[in-house]
C-alpha positions as CSV (number, residue, x, y, z in Angstrom):
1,X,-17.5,9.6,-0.8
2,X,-15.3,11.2,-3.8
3,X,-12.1,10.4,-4.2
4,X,-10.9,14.4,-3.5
5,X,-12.2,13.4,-0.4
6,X,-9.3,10.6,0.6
7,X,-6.0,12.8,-1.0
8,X,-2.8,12.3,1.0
9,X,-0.8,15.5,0.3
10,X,2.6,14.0,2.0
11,X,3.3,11.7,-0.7
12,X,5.9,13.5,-2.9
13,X,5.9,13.4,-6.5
14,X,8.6,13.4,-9.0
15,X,10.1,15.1,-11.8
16,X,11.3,14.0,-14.9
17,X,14.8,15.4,-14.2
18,X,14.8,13.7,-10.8
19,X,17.5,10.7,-10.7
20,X,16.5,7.0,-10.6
21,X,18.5,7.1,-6.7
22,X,16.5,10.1,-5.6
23,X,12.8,8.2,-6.4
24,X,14.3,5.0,-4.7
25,X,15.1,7.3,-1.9
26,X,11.8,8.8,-1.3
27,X,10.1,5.2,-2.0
28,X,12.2,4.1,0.9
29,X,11.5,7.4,3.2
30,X,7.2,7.2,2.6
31,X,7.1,3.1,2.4
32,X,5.4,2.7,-0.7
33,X,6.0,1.2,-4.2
34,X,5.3,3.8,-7.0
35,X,5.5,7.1,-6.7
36,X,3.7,9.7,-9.4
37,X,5.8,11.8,-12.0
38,X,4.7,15.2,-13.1
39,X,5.8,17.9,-15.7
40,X,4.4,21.4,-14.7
41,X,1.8,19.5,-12.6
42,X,0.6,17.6,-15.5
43,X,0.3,14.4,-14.6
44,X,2.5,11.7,-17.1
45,X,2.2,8.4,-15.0
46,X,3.5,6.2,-11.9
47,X,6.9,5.0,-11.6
48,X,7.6,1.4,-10.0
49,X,10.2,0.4,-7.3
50,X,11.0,-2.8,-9.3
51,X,11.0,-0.7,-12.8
52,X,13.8,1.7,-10.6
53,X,15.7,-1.1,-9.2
54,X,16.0,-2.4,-12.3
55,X,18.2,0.9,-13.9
56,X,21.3,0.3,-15.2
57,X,22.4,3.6,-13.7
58,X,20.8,5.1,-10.2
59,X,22.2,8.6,-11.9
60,X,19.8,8.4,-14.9
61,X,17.4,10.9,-14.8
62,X,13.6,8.6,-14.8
63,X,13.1,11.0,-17.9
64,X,14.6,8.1,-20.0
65,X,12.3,5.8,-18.1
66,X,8.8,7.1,-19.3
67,X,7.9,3.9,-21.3
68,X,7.7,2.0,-17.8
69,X,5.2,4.9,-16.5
70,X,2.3,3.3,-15.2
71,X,-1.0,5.4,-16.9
72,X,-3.0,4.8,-13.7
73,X,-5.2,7.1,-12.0
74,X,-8.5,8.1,-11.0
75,X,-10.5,11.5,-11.5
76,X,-11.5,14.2,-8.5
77,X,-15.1,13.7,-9.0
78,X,-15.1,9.8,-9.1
79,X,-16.4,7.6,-6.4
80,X,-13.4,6.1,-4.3
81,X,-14.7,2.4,-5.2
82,X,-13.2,3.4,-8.6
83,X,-10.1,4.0,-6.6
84,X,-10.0,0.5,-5.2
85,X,-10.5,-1.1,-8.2
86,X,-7.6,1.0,-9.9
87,X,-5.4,0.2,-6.8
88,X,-6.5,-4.1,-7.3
89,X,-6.0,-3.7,-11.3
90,X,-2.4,-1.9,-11.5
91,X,-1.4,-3.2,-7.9
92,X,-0.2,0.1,-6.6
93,X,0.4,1.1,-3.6
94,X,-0.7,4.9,-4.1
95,X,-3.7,6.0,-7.0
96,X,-3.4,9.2,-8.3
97,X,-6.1,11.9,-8.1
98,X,-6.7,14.0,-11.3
99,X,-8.7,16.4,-12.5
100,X,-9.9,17.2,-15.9
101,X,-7.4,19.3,-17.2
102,X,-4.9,15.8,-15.8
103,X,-3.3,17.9,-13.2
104,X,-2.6,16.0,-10.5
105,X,-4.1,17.3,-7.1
106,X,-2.6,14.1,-5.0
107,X,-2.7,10.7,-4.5
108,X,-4.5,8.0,-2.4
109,X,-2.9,5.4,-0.7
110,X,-3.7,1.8,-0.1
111,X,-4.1,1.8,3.6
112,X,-6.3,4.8,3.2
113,X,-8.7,3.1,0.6
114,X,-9.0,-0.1,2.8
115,X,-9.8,2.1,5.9
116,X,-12.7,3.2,3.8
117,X,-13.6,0.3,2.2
118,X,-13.5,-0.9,5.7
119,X,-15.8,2.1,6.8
120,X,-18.2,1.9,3.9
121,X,-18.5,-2.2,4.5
122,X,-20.1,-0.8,8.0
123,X,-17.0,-2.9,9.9
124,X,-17.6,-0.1,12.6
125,X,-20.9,-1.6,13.4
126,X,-21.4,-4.2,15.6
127,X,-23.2,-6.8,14.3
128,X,-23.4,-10.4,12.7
129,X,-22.7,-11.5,9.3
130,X,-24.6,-14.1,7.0
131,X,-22.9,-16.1,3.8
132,X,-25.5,-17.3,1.5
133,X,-24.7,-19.1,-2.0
134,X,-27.2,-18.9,-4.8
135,X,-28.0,-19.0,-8.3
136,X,-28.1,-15.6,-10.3
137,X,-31.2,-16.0,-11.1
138,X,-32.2,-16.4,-7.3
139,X,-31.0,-13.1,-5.8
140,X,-34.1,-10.9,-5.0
141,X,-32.6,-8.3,-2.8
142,X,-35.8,-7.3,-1.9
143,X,-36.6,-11.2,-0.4
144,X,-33.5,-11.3,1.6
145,X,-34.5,-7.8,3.0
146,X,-38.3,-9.2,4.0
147,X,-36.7,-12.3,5.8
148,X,-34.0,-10.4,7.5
149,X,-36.3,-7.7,8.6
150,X,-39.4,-10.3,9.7
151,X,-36.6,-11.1,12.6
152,X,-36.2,-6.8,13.7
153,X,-32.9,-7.2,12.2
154,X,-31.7,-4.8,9.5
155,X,-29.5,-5.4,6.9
156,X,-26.0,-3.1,7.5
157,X,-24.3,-3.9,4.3
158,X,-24.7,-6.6,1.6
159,X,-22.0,-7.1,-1.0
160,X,-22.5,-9.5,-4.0
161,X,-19.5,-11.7,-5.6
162,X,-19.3,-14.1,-8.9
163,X,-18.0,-17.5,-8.7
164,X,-15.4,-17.3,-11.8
165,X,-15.7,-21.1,-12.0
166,X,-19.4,-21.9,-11.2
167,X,-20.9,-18.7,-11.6
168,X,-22.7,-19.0,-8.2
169,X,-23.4,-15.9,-6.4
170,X,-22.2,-15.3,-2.7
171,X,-24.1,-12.8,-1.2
172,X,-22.9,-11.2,2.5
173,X,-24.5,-9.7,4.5
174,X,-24.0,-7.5,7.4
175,X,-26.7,-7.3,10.3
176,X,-27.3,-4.7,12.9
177,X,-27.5,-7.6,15.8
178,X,-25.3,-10.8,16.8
179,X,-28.0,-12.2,17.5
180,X,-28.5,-14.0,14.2
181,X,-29.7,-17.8,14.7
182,X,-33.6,-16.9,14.1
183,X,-32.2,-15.0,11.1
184,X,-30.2,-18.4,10.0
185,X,-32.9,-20.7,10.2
186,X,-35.3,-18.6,8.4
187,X,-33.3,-18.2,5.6
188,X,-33.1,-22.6,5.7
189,X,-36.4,-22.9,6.2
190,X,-37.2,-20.5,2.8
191,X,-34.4,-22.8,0.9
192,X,-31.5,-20.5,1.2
193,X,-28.1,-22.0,1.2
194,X,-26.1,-21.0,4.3
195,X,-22.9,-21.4,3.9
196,X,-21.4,-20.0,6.7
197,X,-22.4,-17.1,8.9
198,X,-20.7,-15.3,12.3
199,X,-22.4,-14.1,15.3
200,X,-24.3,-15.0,18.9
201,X,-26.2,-18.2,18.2
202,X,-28.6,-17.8,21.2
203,X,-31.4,-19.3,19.5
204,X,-29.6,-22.6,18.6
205,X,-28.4,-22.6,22.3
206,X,-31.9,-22.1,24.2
207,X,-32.9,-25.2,22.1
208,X,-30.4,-27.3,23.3
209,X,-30.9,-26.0,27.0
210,X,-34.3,-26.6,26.5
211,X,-33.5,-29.9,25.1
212,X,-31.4,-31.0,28.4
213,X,-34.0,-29.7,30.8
214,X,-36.7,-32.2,28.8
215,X,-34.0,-34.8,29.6
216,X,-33.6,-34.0,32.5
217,X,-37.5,-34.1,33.5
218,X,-37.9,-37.4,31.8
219,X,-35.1,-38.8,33.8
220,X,-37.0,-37.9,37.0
């Protein structure tokens, strides 16, 4: 999944010469909060709507502006993750596709990159999802694999994040089945701290049917 592979070709670009009033204009018309400028398809850098609004003259061409350009972009060949983390790190609403020579072939917006991210998390499949919390030195992605699978379940997706305060790990992970209870009390019973999960708890409900009926027969 290259990020050549995600360019949105509507998304104009601008030109040094262009006015400040024209980029606010086609900001407005496209909904989006930078826009790319180009000189003979070169590409020099992104342009903010605050940086605009902020122009003393709407006339001005954004030629006078180039010390607020934005040098954020991506290359053709890259993987699109590097596009999300450009788009999170310069908070832009578009990322700009290069290539080597810095010609720009087009840009990538933000609701396209979280449709993929979306996509690539596997959010299309239906399925149940498992929080666990755990020291660094815990994470054995081959464990959490064995005890997911020992319950025909497969893991869908599993994303790893850093506590910036504690430095615990948070591990995700996406099943292939709601049905996740068994799942849930096998990772407890091997020491795993569940911190929160989503799904069908069947499992936890047959026991406390089965728990009523036992009730129910002592009562007799």
């Amino acid at each position: 999944m290259l990020t050549i592979e995600f360019i949105n070709n509507t998304i104009p670009r601008l030109k040094l010469q262009d006015s400040v009033y024209k980029a606010l204009q086609l900001i407005n018309d496209y909904k989006v909060t930078h826009l790319p400028v180009v000189a003979e398809e070169k590409y020099l850098g992104l342009i903010s709507e605050d940086d605009l609004m902020d122009a003393e003259d709407d006339k001005m061409p954004i030629e006078l502006m180039q010390e607020m350009f934005i040098d954020a972009a991506v290359h053709d060949n890259e993987h699109f993750l590097t596009a999300v983390s450009c788009c999170n790190q310069f908070e832009t609403s578009v990322v700009p596709v290069i290539n080597e020579e810095r010609e720009l072939q087009g840009v990538i917006t933000s609701a396209d990159l979280l449709k993929a991210l979306g996509n690539f998390a596997g959010t299309n499949e239906i399925g149940g999802i498992i929080v666990l919390e755990m020291e660094r030195s815990q994470f054995a992605i081959s464990e959490i694999s064995r005890l997911v699978e020992s319950n025909d379940a497969t893991i869908l997706h599993l994303n790893t994040t850093v506590h910036p305060e504690t430095g615990m790990l948070t591990v995700s992970i996406h099943l292939n089945k709601k049905e996740i209870s068994a799942v849930v009390a096998t990772f407890e019973r091997y020491d795993y701290d569940v911190i929160y999960y989503f799904g069908i708890e069947n499992f936890e409900n047959e026991i406390h049917a089965n728990y009523r009926h036992l009730m129910n027969y002592l009562d007799i």
